[in-house]
C-alpha positions as CSV (number, residue, x, y, z in Angstrom):
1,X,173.1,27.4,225.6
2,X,175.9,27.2,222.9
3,X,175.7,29.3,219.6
4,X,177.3,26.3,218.1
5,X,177.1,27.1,214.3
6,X,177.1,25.1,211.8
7,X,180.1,23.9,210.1
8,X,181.9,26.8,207.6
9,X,180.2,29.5,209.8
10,X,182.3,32.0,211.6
11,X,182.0,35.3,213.4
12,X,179.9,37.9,211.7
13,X,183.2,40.2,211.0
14,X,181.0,43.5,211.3
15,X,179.7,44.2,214.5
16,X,178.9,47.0,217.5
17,X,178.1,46.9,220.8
18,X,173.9,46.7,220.2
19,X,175.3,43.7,218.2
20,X,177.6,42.4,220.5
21,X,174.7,42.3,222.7
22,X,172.0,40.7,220.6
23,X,174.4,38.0,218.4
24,X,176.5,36.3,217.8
25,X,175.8,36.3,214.0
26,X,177.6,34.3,212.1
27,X,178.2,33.8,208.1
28,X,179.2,31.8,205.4
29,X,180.3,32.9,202.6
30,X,179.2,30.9,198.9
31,X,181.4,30.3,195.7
32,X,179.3,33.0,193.8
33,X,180.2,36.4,196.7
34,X,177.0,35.7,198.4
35,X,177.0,35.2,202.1
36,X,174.5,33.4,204.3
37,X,173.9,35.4,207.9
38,X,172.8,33.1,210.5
39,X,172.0,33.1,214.4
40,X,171.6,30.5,216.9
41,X,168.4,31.4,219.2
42,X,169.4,31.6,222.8
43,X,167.3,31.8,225.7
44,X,168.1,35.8,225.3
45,X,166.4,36.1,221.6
46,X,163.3,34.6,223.2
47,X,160.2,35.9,224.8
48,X,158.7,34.1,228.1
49,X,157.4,31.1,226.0
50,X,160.8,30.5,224.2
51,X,160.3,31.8,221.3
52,X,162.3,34.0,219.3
53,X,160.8,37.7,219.9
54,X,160.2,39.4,216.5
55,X,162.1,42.6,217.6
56,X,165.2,40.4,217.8
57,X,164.2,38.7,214.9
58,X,164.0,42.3,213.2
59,X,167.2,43.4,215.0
60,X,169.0,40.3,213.3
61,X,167.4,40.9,209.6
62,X,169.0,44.7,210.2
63,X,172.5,43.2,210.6
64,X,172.2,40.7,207.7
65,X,170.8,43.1,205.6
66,X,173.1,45.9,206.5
67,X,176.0,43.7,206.1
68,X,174.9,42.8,202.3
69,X,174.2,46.6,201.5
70,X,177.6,47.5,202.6
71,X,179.2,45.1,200.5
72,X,177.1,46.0,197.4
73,X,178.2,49.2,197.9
74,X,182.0,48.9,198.8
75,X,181.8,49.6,201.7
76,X,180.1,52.9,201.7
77,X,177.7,54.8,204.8
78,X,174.2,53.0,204.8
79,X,171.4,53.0,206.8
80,X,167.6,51.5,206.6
81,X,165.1,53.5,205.0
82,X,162.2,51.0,205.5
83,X,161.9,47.2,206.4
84,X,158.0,44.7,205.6
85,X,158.3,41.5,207.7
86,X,156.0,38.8,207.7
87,X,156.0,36.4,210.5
88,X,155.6,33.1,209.0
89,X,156.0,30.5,212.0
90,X,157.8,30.2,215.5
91,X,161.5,30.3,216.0
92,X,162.1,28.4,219.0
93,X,165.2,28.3,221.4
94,X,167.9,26.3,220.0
95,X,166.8,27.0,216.1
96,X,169.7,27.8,213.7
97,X,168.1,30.9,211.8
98,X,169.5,31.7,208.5
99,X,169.4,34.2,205.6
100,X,171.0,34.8,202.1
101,X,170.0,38.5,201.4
102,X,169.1,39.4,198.1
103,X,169.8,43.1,196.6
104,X,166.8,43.3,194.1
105,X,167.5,46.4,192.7
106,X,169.7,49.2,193.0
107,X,169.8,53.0,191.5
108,X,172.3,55.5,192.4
109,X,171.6,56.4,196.8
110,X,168.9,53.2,197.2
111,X,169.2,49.6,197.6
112,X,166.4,47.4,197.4
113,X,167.2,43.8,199.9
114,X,165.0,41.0,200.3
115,X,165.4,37.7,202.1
116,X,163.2,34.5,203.8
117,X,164.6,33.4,207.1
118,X,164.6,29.5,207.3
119,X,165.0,27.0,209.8
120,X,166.5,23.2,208.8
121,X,164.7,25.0,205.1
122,X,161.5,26.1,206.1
123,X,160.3,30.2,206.4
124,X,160.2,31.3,209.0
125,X,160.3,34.9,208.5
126,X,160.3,37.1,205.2
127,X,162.6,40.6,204.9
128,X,162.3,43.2,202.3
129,X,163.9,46.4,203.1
130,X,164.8,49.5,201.4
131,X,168.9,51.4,202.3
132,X,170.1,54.4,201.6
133,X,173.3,55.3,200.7
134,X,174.8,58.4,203.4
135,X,175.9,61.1,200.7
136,X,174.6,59.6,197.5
137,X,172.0,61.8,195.7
């Protein structure tokens, strides 16, 4: 199956070899700074009735998430402190699955991140995570 994004997508610039592995994510940035993360489901995100399994929904919502808290903090050490989902409906093989995180609040070594995962605009799945920031007190 092609990952085929969608036009003004490209390669998630940040990546590692779990990611590698899971992706490819992809992203668009807006006019505003934002980006949007997004990921084609492939028969390899999916569990034996093709759809998406929620630990590789989770694993993709780390990477989008990650990526936004390492911009809001330019660039600095990060890591995930906690993460709520909410399964909302099925992601099936083929979907394009997209996010625009949110940073909801921010004090000195925490970020606060949200986000709804949609399909063609409908949630599918709903993010809120808390990051720390390595070496910030």
């Amino acid at each position: 199956m092609e990952t085929n994004p969608p036009e003004g997508f490209k390669p998630l610039f940040r990546t590692s070899p779990f990611l590698d592995h899971n992706g490819p994510f992809f992203y668009r940035e807006n006019d505003d700074g934002t980006f949007v993360v997004g990921l084609r489901i492939q028969p390899k995100h999916a569990n034996a009735r093709g759809i998406a399994h929620g630990g590789m929904l989770m694993t993709f919502a780390d990477a989008a998430f990650g990526q936004a808290a390492w911009d809001a903090t330019d660039h600095a050490d990060v890591v995930t402190l906690n993460m709520q989902s909410q399964f909302l409906a099925p992601t099936k093989e083929g979907d394009w699955l997209e996010v625009l995180p949110v940073l909801t609040r921010r004090t000195r070594s925490l970020l606060f991140l949200r986000g709804d995962f949609t399909v063609d605009g409908l949630a599918v799945f709903s993010v809120s995570s808390v990051w720390k920031i390595l070496g910030a007190n």
